[in-house]
C-alpha distance (Angstrom), angle and dihedral (degrees) to the residues before:
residue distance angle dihedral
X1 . . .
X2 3.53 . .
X3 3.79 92.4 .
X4 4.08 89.2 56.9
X5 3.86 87.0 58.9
X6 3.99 105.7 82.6
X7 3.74 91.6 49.4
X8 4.46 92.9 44.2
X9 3.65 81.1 48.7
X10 4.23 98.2 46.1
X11 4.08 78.8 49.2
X12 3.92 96.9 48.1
X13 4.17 87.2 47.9
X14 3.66 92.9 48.5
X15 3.46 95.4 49.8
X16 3.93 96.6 46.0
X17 3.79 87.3 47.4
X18 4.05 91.1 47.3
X19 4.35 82.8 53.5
X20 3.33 95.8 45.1
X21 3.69 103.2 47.1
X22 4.03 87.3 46.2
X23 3.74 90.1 62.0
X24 3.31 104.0 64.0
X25 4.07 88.2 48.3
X26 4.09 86.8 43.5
X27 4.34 81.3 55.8
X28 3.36 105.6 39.6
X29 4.25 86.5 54.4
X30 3.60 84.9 68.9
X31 3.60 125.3 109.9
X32 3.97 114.4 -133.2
X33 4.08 114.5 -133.4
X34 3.32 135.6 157.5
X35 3.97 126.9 -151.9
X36 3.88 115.9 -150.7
X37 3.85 107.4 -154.1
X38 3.72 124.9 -156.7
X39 3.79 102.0 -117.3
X40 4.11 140.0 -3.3
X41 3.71 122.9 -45.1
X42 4.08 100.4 -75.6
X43 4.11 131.4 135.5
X44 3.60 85.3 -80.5
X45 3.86 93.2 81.4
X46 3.65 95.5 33.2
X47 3.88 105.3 131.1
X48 3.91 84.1 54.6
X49 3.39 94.8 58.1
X50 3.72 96.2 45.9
X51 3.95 88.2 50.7
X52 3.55 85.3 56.4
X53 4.11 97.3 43.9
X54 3.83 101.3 38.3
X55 4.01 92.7 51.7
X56 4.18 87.8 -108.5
X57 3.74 89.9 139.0
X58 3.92 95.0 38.9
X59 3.89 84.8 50.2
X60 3.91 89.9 55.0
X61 4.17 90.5 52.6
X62 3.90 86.9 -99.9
X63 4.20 126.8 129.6
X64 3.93 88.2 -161.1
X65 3.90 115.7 -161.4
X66 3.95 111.8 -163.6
X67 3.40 114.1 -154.1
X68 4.30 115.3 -163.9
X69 3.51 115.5 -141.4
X70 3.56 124.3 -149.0
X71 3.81 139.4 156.9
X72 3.59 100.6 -29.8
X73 3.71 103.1 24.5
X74 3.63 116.4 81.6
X75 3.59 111.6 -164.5
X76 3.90 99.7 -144.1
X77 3.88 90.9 46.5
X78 3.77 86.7 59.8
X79 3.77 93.1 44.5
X80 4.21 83.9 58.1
X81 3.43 96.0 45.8
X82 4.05 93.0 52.9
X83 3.46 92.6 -114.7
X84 3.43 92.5 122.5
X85 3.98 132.6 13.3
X86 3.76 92.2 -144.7
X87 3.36 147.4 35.1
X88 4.01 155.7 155.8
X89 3.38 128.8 -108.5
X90 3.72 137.9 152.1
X91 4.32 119.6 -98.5
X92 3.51 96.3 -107.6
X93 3.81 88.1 51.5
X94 4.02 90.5 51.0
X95 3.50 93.4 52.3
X96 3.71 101.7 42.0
X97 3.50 97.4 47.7
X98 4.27 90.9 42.6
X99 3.90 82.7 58.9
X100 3.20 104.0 42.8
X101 3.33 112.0 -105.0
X102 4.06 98.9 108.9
X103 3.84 114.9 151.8
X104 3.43 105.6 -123.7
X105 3.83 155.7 -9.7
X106 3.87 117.6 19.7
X107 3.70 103.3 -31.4
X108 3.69 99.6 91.0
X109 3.96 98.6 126.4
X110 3.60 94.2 20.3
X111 3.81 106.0 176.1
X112 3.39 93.2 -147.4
X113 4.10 121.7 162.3
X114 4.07 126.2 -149.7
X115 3.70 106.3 -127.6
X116 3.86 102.3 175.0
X117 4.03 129.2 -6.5
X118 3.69 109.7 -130.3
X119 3.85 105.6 174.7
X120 3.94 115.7 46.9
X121 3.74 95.2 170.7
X122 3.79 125.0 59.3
X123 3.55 107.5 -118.1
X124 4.08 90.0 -170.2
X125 4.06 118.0 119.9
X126 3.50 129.7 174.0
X127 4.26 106.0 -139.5
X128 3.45 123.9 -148.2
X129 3.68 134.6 168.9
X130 3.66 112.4 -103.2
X131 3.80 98.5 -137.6
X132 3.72 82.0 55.8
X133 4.04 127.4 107.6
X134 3.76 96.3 -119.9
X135 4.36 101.8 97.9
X136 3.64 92.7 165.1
X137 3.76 142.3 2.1
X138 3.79 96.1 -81.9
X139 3.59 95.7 55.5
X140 4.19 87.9 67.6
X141 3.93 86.6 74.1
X142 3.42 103.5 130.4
X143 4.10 104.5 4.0
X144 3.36 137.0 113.8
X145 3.85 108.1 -82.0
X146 3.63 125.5 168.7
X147 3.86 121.8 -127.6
X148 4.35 127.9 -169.6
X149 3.91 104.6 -143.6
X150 3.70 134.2 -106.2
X151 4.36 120.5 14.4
X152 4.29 86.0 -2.2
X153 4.05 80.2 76.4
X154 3.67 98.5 49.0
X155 3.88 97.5 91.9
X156 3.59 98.4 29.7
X157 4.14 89.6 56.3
X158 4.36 80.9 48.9
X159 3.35 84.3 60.8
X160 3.19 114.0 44.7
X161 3.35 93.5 46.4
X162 4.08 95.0 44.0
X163 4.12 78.3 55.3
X164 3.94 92.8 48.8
X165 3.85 77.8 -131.1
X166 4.53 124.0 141.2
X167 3.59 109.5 -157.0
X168 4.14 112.5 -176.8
X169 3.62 99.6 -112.1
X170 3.29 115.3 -134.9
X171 4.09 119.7 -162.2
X172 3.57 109.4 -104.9
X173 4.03 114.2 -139.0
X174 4.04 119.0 -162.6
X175 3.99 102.0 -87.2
X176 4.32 125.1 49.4
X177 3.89 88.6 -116.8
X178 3.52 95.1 119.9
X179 4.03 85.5 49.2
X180 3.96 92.1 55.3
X181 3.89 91.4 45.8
X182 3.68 85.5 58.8
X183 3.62 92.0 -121.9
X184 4.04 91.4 134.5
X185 3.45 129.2 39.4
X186 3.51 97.3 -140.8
X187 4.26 122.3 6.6
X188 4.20 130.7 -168.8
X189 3.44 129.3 -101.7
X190 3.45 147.4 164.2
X191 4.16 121.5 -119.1
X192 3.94 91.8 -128.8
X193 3.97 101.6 43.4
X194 4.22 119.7 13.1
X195 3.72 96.1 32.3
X196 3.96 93.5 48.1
X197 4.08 89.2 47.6
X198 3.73 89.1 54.0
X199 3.58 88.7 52.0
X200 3.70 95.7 48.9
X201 4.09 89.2 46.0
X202 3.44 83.6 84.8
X203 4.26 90.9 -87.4
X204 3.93 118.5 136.4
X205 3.84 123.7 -136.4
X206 4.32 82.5 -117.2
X207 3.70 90.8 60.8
X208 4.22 101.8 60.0
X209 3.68 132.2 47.0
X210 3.93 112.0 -147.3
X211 3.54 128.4 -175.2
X212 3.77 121.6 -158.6
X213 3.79 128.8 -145.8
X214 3.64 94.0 -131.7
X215 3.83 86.7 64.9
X216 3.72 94.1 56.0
X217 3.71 99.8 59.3
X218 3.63 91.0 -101.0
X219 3.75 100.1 98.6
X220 3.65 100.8 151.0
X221 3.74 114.2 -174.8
X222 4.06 104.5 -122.1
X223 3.69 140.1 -161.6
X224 3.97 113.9 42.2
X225 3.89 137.9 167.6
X226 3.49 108.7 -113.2
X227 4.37 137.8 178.7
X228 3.48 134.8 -180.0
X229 3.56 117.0 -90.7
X230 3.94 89.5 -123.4
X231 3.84 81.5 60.6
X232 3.43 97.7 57.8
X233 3.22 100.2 40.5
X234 3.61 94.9 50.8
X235 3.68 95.4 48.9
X236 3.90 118.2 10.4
X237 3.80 90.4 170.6
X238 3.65 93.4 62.8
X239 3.87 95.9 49.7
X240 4.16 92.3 43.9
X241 4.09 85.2 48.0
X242 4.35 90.0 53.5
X243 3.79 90.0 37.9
X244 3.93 94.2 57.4
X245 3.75 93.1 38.1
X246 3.69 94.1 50.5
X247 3.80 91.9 49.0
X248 3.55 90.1 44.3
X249 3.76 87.4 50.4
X250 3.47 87.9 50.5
X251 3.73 98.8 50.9
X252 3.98 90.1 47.5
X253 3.76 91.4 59.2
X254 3.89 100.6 51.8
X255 4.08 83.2 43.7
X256 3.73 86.7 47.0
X257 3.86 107.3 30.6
X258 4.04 93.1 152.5
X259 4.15 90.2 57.4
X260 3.82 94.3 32.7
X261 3.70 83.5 58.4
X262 3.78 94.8 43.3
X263 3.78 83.8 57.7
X264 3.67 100.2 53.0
X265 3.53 92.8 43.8
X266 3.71 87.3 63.3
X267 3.61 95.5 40.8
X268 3.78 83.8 58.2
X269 3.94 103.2 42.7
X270 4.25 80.7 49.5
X271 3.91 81.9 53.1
X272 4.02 96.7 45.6
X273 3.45 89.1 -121.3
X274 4.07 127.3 144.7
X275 3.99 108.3 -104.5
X276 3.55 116.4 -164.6
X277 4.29 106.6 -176.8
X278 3.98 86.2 -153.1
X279 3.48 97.1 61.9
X280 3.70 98.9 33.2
X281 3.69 78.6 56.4
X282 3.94 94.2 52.7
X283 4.00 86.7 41.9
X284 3.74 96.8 59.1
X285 3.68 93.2 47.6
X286 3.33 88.8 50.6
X287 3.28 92.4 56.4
X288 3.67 100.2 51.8
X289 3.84 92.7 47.9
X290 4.37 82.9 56.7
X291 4.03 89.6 39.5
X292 3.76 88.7 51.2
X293 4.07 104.0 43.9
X294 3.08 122.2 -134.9
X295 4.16 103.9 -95.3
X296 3.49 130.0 92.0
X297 3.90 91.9 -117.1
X298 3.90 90.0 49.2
X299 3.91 117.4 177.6
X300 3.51 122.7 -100.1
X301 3.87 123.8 -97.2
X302 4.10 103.8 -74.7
X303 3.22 98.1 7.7
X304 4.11 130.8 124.7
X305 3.43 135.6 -136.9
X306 4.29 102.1 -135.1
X307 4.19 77.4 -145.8
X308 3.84 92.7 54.2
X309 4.15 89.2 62.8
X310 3.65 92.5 35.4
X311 4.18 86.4 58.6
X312 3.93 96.4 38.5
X313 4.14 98.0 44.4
X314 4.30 94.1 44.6
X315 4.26 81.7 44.8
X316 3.51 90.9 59.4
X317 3.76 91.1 34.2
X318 3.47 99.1 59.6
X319 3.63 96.9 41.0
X320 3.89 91.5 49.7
X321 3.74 103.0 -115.4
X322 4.08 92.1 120.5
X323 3.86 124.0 33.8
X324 3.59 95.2 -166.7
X325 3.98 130.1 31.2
X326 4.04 120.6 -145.9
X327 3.43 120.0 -129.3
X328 3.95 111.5 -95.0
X329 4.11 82.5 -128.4
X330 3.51 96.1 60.0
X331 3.85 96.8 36.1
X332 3.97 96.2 49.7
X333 3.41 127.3 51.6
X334 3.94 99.6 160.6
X335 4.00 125.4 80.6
X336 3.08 112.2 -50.3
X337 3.99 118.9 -157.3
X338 3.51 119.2 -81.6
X339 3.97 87.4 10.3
X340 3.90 105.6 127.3
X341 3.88 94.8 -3.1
C-alpha cells in the first residue's frame, strides 16, 4: 500500500493546486458593486442582506458591497457621486430627482432609472396622541410636527400644501423621543419600525391617533432599487444579475423569516446597533404585507403599476415639488403591470 502512496499523494497535490489556482480566476470574474441602502441594517432591507449572505449575488457573477445608510448618508447622493452603482429610494424620490427637482446637493438632474419596485404600499403615518387636539390632518396647521429629512418630506410637504395648512417643522432625529417628551404635537413614522417601537415603549394602540398617507390619497409606493442610466446602459447584464438576486433575496427571506432574521440581527450587532428579535419580527412582516399590496390580484415582486407613477408624478406636479415629469418609459425598466401577463 505504501508503494501506491507517492502517486495518491502527486494526485491529491494536483488537484488542490488545480482548485486553488481556479479561485482566484472564479474571483476576479466578478463584477464589483456596491448597494447604498436607505437606513441602518434592520428587517427592512432583509432580502439584501440575504443576497449578500447566501452567495445570491456571487451566484449572479456579482461581488456586491452593501453600504447602510443612516442619518448622514443619503443613499441616492452616493449613487451620484459613484460611490455606489445602486441604490434604494422611495418613487417620489426617483422621479423628483430624474426631473430635476432633487432637494439638495449634486443630484439635481439625477438620471436615475427604476429597476424593480419593492414597496407598493406607503408605509408613512403621521402619530399623534389621541387625547390631543389634532382630529384630522388640517387641524396640525400651525403645530409642532416632526419631519425626517430629504424624500421622507416629499408627501408630507403634498399635503400640507394640498391642505393650504403650515405646520412648524420640526427636524426629525432617528428615534420618537422628542415625540414622548411632548416636544411635538404630532412626529413621523413608519408602520413597520417607529409606530411598532411606540407600541413596545409600553404605549397601547387606544392611546395614539395615527393617520397614514395611503389614506389621504397620497399613497405613494416607497422603497425601490434604482441605477444610473449610464449604468445600465453600459452594462445591462450587471443590473439584470442584482435585480434577480435581490428579488430572489427577497423571496428567500419571507420563505425563511427565522434565518432572514438571524441575518439581520448579525448585520446589526456588526453595526453596534440595538436588535430586538420581536420587532425585527413585526418589521419583516410588515414589509411583506407593503411588498405584497394590498389587493387580491397583487403585483408581482419588482414590478410597477404604470397607474402608481401616473398618481405619484401629477401629486408632486400639482403641488409644485417637480417642474417636469419623466416619461414612465425612460424611468422604468422593470415589469411593468399588465406587461407579459
Amino acid at each position: 500500500m505504501a508503494k501506491h502512496m507517492p502517486r495518491a499523494l502527486r494526485l491529491a497535490t494536483l488537484l488542490l493546486l488545480t482548485l486553488c489556482l481556479s479561485l482566484p480566476a472564479r474571483a476576479a470574474d466578478l463584477k464589483h458593486a456596491a448597494l447604498a441602502l436607505q437606513w441602518q441594517p434592520q428587517a427592512q432591507f432583509a432580502g439584501f442582506y440575504v443576497a449578500q449572505e447566501k452567495g445570491f449575488y456571487q451566484q449572479a457573477g456579482v461581488d456586491m458591497k452593501i453600504i447602510p445608510g443612516g442619518p448622514d448618508v443619503v443613499a441616492s447622493k452616493l449613487l451620484a457621486e459613484g460611490r455606489a452603482q445602486f441604490a434604494t429610494m422611495f418613487l417620489a424620490t426617483g422621479i423628483e430627482r430624474r426631473s430635476g427637482q432633487g432637494q439638495g446637493g449634486g443630484m439635481d438632474g439625477l438620471p436615475v432609472v427604476l429597476l424593480a419596485q419593492l414597496v407598493q404600499r406607503s408605509a408613512l403615518m403621521i402619530i399623534t396622541r389621541a387625547d390631543s387636539p389634532i382630529k384630522s390632518p388640517k387641524d396640525l396647521d400651525g403645530k409642532r410636527v416632526g419631519l425626517w429629512d430629504n424624500e421622507f418630506r416629499l408627501q408630507p410637504l403634498a399635503l400640507f400644501q394640498r391642505l393650504g395648512i403650515h405646520p412648524v417643522i420640526i427636524p426629525q432625529s432617528g428615534t420618537l423621543n422628542l415625540f414622548l417628551r411632548g416636544g411635538v404635537d404630532a412626529a413621523s413614522a413608519m408602520w413597520y419600525n417607529e409606530y411598532h417601537s411606540l407600541l413596545a415603549s409600553g404605549l397601547d394602540p387606544e392611546d395614539l391617533r395615527v393617520f397614514f398617507y395611503r389614506d389621504l390619497d397620497l399613497n405613494f409606493p416607497e422603497d425601490g432599487l434604482y441605477a444610473l442610466e449610464d449604468t445600465l446602459a453600459r452594462d445591462p447584464d450587471l443590473c439584470r444579475a442584482v435585480t434577480a438576486a435581490s428579488l430572489r433575496g427577497w423571496e428567500y427571506a419571507f420563505a425563511h423569516p427565522n434565518e432572514a432574521l438571524d441575518i439581520v440581527q448579525n448585520r446589526m450587532r456588526e453595526a453596534h446597533l440595538p436588535s430586538s428579535r420581536a420587532h425585527q419580527r413585526f418589521m419583516l412582516a410588515r414589509m411583506q404585507d407593503v411588498m405584497s399590496g394590498a389587493a387580491p390580484d397583487s403585483l408581482p415582486l419588482g414590478s410597477l403599476d404604470p397607474a402608481d407613477f401616473e398618481r405619484v408624478a401629477e401629486a408632486l406636479l400639482a403641488q409644485k415639488l417637480i417642474h417636469t415629469r419623466p416619461s414612465l418609459e425612460a424611468f422604468f425598466r422593470g415589469q411593468l403591470r399588465g406587461a407579459g401577463q
